[in-house]
C-alpha positions as CSV (number, residue, x, y, z in Angstrom):
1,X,12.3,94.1,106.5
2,X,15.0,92.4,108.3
3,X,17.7,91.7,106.4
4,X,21.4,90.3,107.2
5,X,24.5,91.1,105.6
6,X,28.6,90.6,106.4
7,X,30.8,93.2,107.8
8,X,34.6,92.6,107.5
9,X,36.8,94.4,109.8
10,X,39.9,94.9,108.2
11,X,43.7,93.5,108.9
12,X,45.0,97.1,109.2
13,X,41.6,97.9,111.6
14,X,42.4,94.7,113.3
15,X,46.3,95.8,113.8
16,X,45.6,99.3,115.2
17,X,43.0,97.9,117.9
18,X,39.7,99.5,116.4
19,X,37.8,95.9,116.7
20,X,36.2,96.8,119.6
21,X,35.1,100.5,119.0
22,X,33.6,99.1,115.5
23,X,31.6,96.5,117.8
24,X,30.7,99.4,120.1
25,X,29.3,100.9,117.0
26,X,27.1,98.6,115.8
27,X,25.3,98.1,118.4
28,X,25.0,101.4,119.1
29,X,23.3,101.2,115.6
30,X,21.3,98.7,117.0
31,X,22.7,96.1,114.8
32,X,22.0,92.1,116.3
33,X,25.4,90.7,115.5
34,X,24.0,87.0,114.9
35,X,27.8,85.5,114.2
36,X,31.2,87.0,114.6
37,X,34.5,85.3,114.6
38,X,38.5,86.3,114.0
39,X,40.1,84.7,110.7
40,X,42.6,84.4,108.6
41,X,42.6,83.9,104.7
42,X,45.1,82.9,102.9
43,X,45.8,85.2,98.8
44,X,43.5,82.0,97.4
45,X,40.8,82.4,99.5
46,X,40.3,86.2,99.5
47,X,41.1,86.0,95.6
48,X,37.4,83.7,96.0
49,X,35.8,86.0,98.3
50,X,36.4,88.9,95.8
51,X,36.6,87.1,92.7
52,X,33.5,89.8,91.6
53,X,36.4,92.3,91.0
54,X,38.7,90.0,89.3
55,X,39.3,92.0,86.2
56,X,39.8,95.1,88.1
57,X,43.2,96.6,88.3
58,X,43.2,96.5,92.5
59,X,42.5,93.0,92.1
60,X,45.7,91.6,93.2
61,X,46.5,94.2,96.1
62,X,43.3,93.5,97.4
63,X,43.6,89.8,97.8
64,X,47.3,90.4,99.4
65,X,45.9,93.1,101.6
66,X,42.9,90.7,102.9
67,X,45.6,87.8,103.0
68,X,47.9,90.2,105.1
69,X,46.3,89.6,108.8
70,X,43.7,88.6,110.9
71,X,40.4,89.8,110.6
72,X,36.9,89.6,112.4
73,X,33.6,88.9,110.1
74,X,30.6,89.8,111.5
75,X,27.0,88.6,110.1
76,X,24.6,91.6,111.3
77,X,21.0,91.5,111.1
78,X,18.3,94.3,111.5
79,X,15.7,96.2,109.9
80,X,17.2,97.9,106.4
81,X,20.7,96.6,107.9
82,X,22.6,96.3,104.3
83,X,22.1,100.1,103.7
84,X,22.1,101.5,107.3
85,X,26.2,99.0,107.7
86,X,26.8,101.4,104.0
87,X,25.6,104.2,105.9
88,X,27.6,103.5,108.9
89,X,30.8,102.6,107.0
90,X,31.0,105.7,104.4
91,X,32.6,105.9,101.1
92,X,35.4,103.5,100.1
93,X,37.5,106.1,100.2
94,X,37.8,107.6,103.7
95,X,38.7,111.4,101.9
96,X,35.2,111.1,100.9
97,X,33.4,110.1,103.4
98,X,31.0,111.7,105.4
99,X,31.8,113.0,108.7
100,X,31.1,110.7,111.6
101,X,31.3,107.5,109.4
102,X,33.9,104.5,110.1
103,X,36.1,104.9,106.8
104,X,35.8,108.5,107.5
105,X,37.4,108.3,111.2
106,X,39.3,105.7,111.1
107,X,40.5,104.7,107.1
108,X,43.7,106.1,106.2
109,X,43.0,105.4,102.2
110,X,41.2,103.9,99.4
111,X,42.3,100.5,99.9
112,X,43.0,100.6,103.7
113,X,39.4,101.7,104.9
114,X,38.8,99.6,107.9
115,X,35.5,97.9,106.8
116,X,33.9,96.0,104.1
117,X,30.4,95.5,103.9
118,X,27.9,93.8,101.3
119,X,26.7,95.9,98.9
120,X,23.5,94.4,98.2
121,X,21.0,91.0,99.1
122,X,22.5,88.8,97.2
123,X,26.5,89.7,97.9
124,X,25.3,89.6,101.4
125,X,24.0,86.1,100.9
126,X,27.5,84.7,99.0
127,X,29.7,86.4,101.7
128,X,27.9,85.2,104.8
129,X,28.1,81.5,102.7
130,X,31.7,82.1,102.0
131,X,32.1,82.7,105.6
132,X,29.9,81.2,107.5
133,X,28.9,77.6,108.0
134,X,24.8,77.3,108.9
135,X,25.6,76.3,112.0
136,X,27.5,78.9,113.2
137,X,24.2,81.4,111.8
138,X,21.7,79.9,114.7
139,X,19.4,82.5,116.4
């Protein structure tokens, strides 16, 4: 089934010039990247993004972490794409991940891991929303 969901590459994969060898990634995947843009959010708007893990301890270091530079959002779209972006990223923390997957190579710890991506249909559908305007989703 095609599917799309929102890949976040990180302010600290952002500031060490990995944007482009993420991009090479994914469509190396074969991943359609439908919308991608650089941003910035301020502590209030990444405290919205993430408000699921509000009552979570790493709450606050989070949203001052996504607050701390730019960043480039991606909306991918492909067959299975929510699992096979999970795949591709690897466990949050990089010490864990699998060989050959993007926290893996390229995180240097739990919280600064290069890549965020939705975990499921309907976070996929609130962060592309939170995001992403409709016009900016057009085929």
């Amino acid at each position: 089934m095609i599917e799309r969901t929102l890949a976040i590459i990180k302010p600290d994969a952002v500031s060490r010039h990995l944007t482009g060898e993420i991009i090479k990634r994914y469509e190396h995947q074969g991943f359609k990247i439908l919308a991608i843009k650089r941003i910035k959010l301020t502590k209030s708007q990444a405290e919205g993004f993430y408000y699921v893990h509000k009552q979570r301890p790493f709450f606050d270091s989070l949203a001052s972490f996504m607050a701390g530079g730019p960043m480039v959002v991606l909306v991918l779209e492909g067959e299975d794409v929510i699992k096979r972006h999970r795949d591709l990223m690897g466990a949050t923390n990089p010490k864990e991940a699998v060989k050959g997957t993007l926290r893996q190579e390229f995180g240097t710890d739990i919280e600064h891991n290069v890549i965020h991506g939705s975990d499921s249909r309907e976070s996929a559908q609130f962060e592309i929303g939170y995001l992403f305007s409709g016009l900016e989703l057009q085929p």
